[in-house]
N, C-alpha and C positions, 0 to 999 in steps of 0.2 A: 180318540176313542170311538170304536165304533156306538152305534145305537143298540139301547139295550133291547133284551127279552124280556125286559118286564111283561108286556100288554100280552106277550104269546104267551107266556108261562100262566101268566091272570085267566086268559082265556080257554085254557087247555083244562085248566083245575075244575074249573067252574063246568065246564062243558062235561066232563067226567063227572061230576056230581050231580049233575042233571042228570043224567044218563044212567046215574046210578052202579056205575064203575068203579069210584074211587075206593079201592079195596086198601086194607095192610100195605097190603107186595107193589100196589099201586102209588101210592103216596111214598112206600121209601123210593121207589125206582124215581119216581120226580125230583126226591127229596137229593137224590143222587146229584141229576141232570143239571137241578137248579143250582147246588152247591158245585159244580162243574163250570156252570156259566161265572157263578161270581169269579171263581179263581181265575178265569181268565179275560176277566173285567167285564164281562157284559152285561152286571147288575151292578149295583150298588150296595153299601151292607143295609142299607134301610130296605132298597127293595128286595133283598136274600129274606131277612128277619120280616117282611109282609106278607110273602111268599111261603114261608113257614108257618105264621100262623092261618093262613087260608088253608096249607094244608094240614094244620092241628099238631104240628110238630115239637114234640117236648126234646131240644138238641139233648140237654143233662139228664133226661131219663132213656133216650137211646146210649150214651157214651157211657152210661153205668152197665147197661143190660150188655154191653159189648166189653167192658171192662169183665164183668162177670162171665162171658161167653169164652173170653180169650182165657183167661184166666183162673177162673174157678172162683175171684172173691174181689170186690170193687176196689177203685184203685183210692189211694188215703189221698184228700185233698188236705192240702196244709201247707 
């Protein structure tokens, strides 16, 4: 397995927030990138789920708002 992007993705956030960047449309597009990397292994799920909360990411309160966006009404868990 190659080495991961943990330390870039850590560094890219952070430097954005300094910066005072990290917008909405910014954090999903990382939100993206990062979930991109793990799928083709170069995270880990601990360091996807780190990476997440650095960038303040509620996974189940996006996949509801998107459940509702596709759909018109949340999709039933059960």
């Amino acid at each position: 397995m190659s080495a991961s992007f943990y330390p870039e993705y850590e560094e890219v956030i952070e430097r954005a927030r300094q910066k005072g960047v990290l917008t909405e449309a910014a954090r999903l597009i990382l939100w993206g990138r990062i979930t991109e990397a793990f799928a083709l292994g170069k995270l880990t799920y601990s360091e996807l789920k780190a990476l997440e909360a650095q960038l303040g990411i509620d996974r189940e309160r996006y996949r509801h708002d998107m459940d509702i966006a596709l759909s018109g009404e949340p999709e039933e868990d059960g």
